[in-house]
C-alpha positions in Angstrom: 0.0 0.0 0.0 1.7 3.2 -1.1 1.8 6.0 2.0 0.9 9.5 0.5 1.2 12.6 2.6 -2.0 15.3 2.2 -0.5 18.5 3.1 -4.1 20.8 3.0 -5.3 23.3 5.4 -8.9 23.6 3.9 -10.6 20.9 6.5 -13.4 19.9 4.1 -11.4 19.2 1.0 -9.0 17.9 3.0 -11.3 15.2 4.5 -13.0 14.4 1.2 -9.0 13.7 0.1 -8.5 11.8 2.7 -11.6 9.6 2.0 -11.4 9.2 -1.5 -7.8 8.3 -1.0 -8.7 5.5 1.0 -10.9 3.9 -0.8 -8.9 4.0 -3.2 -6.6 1.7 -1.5 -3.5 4.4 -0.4 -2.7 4.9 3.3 -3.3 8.7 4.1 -0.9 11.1 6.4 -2.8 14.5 6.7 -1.1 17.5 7.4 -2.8 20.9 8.1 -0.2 23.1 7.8 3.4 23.4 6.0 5.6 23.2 9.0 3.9 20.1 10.3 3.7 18.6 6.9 7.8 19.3 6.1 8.6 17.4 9.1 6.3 14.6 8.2 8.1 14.7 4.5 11.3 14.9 6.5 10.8 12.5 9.3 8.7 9.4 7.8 8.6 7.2 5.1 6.3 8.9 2.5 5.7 7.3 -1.0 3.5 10.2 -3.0 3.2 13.5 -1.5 0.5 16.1 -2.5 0.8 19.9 -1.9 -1.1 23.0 -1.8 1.0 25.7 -3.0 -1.1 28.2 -0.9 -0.7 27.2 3.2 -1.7 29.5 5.9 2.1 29.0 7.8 4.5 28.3 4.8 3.8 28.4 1.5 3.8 24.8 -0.8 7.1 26.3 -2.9 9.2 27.4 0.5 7.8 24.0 1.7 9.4 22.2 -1.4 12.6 24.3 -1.3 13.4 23.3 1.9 12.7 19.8 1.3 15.6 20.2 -1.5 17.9 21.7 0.8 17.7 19.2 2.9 18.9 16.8 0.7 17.1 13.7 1.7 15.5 11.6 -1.3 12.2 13.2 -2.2 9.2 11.3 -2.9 7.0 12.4 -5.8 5.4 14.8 -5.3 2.0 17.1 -6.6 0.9 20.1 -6.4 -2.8 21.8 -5.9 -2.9 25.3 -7.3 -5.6 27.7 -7.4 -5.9 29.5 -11.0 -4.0 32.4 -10.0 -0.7 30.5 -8.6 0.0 28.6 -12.3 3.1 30.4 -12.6 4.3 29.0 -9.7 3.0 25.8 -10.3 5.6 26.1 -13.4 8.6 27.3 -11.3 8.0 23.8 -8.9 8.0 21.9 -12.2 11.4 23.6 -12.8 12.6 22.4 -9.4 11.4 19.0 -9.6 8.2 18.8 -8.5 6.0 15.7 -10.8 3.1 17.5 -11.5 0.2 20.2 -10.5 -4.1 20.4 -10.7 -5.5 23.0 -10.8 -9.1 24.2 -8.2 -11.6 23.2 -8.3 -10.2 19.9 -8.2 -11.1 17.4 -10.1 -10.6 14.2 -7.3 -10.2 11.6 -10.4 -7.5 12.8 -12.1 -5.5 13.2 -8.7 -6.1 9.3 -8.6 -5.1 8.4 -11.8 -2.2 11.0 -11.3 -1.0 9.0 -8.0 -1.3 6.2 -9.4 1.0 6.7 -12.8 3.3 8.1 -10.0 3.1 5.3 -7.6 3.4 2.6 -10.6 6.4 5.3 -12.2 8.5 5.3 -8.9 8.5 2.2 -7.2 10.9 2.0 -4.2 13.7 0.6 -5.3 15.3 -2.8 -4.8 18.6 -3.9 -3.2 20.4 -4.1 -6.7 23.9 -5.0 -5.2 21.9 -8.3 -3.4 19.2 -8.9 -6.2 20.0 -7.5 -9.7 17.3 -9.0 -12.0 16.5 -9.4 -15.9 15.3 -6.0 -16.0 18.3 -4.4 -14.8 20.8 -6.0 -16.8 22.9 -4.1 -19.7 23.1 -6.5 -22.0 24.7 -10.0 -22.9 27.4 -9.8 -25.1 30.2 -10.2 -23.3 31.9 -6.0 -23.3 28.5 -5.8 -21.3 28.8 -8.2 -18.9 32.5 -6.5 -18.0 31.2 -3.4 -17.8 28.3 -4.4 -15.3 31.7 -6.0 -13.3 32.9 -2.5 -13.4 30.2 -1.5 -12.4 30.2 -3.1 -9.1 33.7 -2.1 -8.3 33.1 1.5 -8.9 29.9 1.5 -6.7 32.6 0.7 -3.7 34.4 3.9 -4.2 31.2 6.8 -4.4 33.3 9.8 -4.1 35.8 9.2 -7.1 34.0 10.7 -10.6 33.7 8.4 -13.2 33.5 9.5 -17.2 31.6 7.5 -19.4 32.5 7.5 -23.3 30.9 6.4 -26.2 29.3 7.4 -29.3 25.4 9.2 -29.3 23.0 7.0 -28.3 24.8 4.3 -27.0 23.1 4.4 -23.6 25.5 6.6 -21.1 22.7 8.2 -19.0 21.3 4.2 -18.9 25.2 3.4 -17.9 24.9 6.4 -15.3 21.5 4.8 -14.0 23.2 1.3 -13.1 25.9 2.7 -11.4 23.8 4.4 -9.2 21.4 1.7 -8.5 24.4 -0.3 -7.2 25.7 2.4 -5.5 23.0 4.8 -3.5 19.5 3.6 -4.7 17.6 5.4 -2.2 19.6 8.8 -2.6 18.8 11.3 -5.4 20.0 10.9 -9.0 20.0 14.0 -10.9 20.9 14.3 -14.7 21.8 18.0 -16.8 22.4 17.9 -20.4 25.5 20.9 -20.6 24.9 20.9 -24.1 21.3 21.8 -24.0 21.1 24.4 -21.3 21.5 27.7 -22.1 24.9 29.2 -22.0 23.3 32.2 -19.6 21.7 29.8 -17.4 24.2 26.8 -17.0 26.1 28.2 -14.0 23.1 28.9 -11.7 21.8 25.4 -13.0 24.7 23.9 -11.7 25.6 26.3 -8.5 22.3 27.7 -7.6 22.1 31.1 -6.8 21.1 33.6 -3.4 17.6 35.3 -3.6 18.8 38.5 -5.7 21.7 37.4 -7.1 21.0 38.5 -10.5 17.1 40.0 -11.1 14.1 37.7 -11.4 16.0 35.6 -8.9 13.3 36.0 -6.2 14.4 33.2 -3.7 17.1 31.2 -3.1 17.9 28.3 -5.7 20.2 25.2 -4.7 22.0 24.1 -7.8 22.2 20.5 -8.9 25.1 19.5 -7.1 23.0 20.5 -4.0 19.7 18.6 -5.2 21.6 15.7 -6.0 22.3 15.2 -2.4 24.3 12.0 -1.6 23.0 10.9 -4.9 24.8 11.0 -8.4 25.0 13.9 -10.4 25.1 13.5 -14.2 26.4 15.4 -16.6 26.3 14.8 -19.8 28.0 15.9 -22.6 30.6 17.4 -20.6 32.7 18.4 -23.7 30.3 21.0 -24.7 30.5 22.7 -21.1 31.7 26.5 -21.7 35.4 27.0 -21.0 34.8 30.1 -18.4 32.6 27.4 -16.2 35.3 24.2 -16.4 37.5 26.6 -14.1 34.8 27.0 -11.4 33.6 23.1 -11.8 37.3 22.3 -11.3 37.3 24.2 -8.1 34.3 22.0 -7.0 35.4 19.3 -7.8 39.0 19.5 -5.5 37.3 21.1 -3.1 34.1 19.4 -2.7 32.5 23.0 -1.9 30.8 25.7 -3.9 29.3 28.8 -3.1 26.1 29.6 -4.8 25.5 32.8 -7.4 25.4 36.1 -4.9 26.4 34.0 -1.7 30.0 34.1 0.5 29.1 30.9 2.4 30.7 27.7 1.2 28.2 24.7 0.7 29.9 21.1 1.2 29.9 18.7 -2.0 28.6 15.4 -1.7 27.2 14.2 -4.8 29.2 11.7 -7.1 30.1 13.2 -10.1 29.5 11.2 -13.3 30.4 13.0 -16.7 29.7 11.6 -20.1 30.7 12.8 -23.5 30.3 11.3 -27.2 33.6 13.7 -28.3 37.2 12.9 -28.2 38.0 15.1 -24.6 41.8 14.6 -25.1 41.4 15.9 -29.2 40.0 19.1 -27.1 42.6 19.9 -24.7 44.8 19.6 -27.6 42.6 21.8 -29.7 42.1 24.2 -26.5 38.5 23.6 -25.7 38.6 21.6 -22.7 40.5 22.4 -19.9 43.1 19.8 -19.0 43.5 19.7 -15.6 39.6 19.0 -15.6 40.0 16.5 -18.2 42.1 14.4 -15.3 39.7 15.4 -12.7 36.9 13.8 -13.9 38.6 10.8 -15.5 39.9 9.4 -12.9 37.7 6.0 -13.3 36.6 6.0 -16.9 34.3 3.8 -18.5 34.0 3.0 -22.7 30.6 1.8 -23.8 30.9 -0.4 -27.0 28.7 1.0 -29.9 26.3 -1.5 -31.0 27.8 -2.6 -34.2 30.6 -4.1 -32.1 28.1 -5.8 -29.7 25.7 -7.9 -32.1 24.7 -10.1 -29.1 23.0 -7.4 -27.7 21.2 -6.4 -31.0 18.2 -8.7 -30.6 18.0 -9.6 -27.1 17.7 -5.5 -26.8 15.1 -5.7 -29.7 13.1 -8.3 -27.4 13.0 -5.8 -24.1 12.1 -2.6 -26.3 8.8 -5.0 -27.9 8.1 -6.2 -24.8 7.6 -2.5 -23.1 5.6 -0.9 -26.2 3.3 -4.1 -25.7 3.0 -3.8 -22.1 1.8 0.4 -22.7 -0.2 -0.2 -25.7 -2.1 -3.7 -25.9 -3.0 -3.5 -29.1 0.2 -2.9 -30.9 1.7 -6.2 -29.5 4.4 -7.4 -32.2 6.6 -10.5 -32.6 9.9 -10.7 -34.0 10.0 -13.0 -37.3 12.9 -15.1 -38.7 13.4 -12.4 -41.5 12.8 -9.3 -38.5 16.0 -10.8 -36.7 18.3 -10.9 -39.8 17.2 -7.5 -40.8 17.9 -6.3 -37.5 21.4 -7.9 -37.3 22.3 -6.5 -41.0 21.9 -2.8 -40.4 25.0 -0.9 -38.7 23.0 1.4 -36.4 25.1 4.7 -36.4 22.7 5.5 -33.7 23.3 2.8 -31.3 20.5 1.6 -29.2 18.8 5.1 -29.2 18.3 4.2 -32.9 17.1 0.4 -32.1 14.5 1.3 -29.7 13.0 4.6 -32.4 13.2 1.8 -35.2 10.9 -1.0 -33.2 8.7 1.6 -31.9 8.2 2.7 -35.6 7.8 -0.4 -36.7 5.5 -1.6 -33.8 2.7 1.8 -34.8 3.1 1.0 -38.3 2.3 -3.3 -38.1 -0.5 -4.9 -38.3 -1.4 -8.2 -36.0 1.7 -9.7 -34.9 3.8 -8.6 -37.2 5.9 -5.7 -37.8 7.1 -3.1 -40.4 10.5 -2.7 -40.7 12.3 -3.7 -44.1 13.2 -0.3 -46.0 10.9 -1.4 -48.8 8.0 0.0 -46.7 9.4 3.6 -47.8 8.7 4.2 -51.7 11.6 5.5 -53.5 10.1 9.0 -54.0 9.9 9.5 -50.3 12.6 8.1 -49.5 14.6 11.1 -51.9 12.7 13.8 -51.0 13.7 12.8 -47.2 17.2 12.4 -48.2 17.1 15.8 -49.7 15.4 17.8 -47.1 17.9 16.4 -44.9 21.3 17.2 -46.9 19.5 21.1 -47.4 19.2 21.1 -43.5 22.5 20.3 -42.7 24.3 22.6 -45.2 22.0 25.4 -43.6 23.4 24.4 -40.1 26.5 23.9 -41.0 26.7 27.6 -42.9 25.3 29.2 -39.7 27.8 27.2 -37.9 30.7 28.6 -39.8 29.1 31.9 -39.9 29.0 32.3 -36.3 32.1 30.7 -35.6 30.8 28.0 -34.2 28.9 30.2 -31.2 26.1 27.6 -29.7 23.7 30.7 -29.2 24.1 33.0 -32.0 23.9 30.2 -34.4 21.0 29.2 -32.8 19.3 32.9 -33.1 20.8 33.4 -36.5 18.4 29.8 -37.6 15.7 30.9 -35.2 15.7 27.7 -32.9 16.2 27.0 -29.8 20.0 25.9 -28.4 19.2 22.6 -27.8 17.9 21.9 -31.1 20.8 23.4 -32.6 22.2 20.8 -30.5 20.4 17.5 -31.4 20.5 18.9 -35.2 24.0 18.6 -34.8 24.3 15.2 -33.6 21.9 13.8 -35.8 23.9 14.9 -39.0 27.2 14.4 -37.3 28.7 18.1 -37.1 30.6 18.9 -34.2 33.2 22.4 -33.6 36.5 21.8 -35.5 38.7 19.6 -33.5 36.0 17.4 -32.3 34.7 14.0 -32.6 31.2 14.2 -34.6 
């Protein structure tokens, strides 16, 4: 029976919560106000937790702030919001927070919201003492090292660790296993440097003081402070601006930071775990990534394999990805045929398992009964052409911007009117990277 925490001060929608919860099978902790319901959070064992933003003693986004700060592992939690408050229902969002409703609410969709959330974030099993089908990397045998590496690495959680590998080859899934082994019940927390914003990546990772810089209305803690006594992930480390690798050094010897606008040092105790798909030594030598960084966070480094060089994995791999699109939508259940597997073992996948699992969820819309779609000969030649030459015209586009703007992330971005980050997965899809990196 998952535990929620009710943290309402209105006594009659509070007691209707608490009796529809019931019913519907959770175990209800109700807490009137926010002081009495953050030390419920911090005190018991909660599973769901679900907050109005608007208390009488502390308000539901001080209430979650402090929950961050404290660094314990949060459960998930939702928000209530009256119609006025949706922009702070937004900034908890930003923070972490699962999800908001809206008043008047709507008691069924909190239901159906808890329980996604409850089936979503099962409390996690003892990995090191029980680590089952589901958790395993693969079978080939690079794999089964690498889950050995794994295990020794999990014994040593204050060393950083660098993944490498090509796009898609399932460092973030890498990232996961390590920290299943090594702190399951402690936060994991994952930032992309590459798609952040260069004007918003150091108070991403630092946090900031309430009016450090204007709009910043309260205090922020940074990822390395969210992340607890978790893992913090970064990934794509190679693309982190060269002005911030000095002051993530400096964290990363010292164990300390001090937040945007503050003078206090905050303590460090977060694993870091970096990943990158470029060639970080090709950078130092090219003068893009600082060096004595570069030997900071590579201190225990680990190489995933790309999938060409790991056929073992190909179909066992396509076997787990068919049976989790059948297991969400019933009616698009799909087997793997004779002639399914051979296809699948033929093609060179420049986009690792990322590519795999968008291939066989194609495929598994697009069949029909059991069976389903994947040889090439599904795409007529005329589409397949004007595909092929949309694509080449998008990529000399980019990669005339890119040149143009001397390979700036954000004014090549502006100067193509999109966003950073799809600057960014543009450039990974057609392979384009800043001169003296590894596409």
């Amino acid at each position: 029976m998952t535990r929620v925490c009710l943290i309402e001060d209105d006594a009659i929608m509070g007691e209707a919560l608490v009796e529809r919860l019931t019913l519907e099978g959770f175990e209800v902790d109700w807490r009137r106000t926010g002081r009495d319901g953050l030390a419920a959070l911090l005190e018991t064992e909660v599973g769901l937790a679900v907050i109005d933003v608007n208390l009488p003693d502390l308000s539901g986004i001080a209430l979650f702030e402090r929950l961050i700060e404290s660094r314990i592992a949060r459960p998930p939690t939702l928000f209530i919001t009256g119609y006025g408050t949706i922009e702070d229902a937004v900034r908890l969002l930003k923070l972490g927070a699962a999800d908001y409703l809206t008043k008047p609410l709507d008691p069924g969709a909190l239901i159906d919201k808890l329980r996604a959330l409850a089936a979503t974030h099962a409390p996690p099993r003892d990995v090191r003492r029980e680590a089952g089908e589901n958790e395993r990397l693969g079978i080939s045998p690079s794999m089964c090292r690498l889950e050995s590496e794994l295990d020794r690495l999990a014994r040593h959680p204050q060393t950083p660790v660098l993944i490498s590998g090509e796009s898609g080859v399932g460092k973030e899934v890498v990232a996961r296993a390590l920290h299943r082994r090594q702190c399951p019940q402690a936060p994991f927390v994952a930032v992309n440097c590459a798609a952040l914003p260069e004007t918003l990546i150091e108070a991403e990772l630092f946090g900031h003081e309430r009016g450090a810089f204007t709009g910043a209305e309260r205090r922020r803690p940074g990822v390395f402070e969210q992340a607890g006594d978790g893992v913090l992930f970064l990934d794509e480390i190679g693309d982190m601006p060269l002005a911030l690798q000095s002051r993530l050094l400096r964290v990363v010897q010292s164990r300390q930071l001090t937040r945007i606008g503050g003078v206090e040092p905050v303590a460090v105790t977060a694993r870091l775990v970096c990943a990158t798909h470029r060639d970080l030594a090709a950078l130092v030598r090219a003068g893009q990534f600082r060096e004595d960084l570069y030997y900071r966070v590579r201190v225990l480094e680990i190489a995933i394999p790309p999938l060409r060089e790991r056929p073992e994995d190909i179909l066992w791999l396509a076997e787990r990805f068919l049976a989790e699109h059948g297991a969400r939508f019933l009616d698009e259940r799909r087997q793997l045929g004779a002639a399914d597997r051979q296809w699948l073992l033929n093609q060179s996948w420049p986009g690792n398992v990322r590519e795999l699992q968008h291939t066989l969820e194609r495929a598994c819309i697009l069949g029909q009964g059991e069976r389903l779609r994947l040889e090439a000969s599904d795409v007529t030649p005329a589409e397949t052409g004007l595909r092929q030459q949309a694509e080449a015209g998008e990529r000399a586009a980019i990669l005339a911007a890119l040149v143009e703007q001397d390979y700036h992330m954000t004014q090549t971005a502006a100067r193509l009117g999109i966003s950073r980050k799809t600057l960014w997965q543009k450039m990974k899809r057609y392979g384009l990277s800043r001169p003296g990196g590894a596409g």
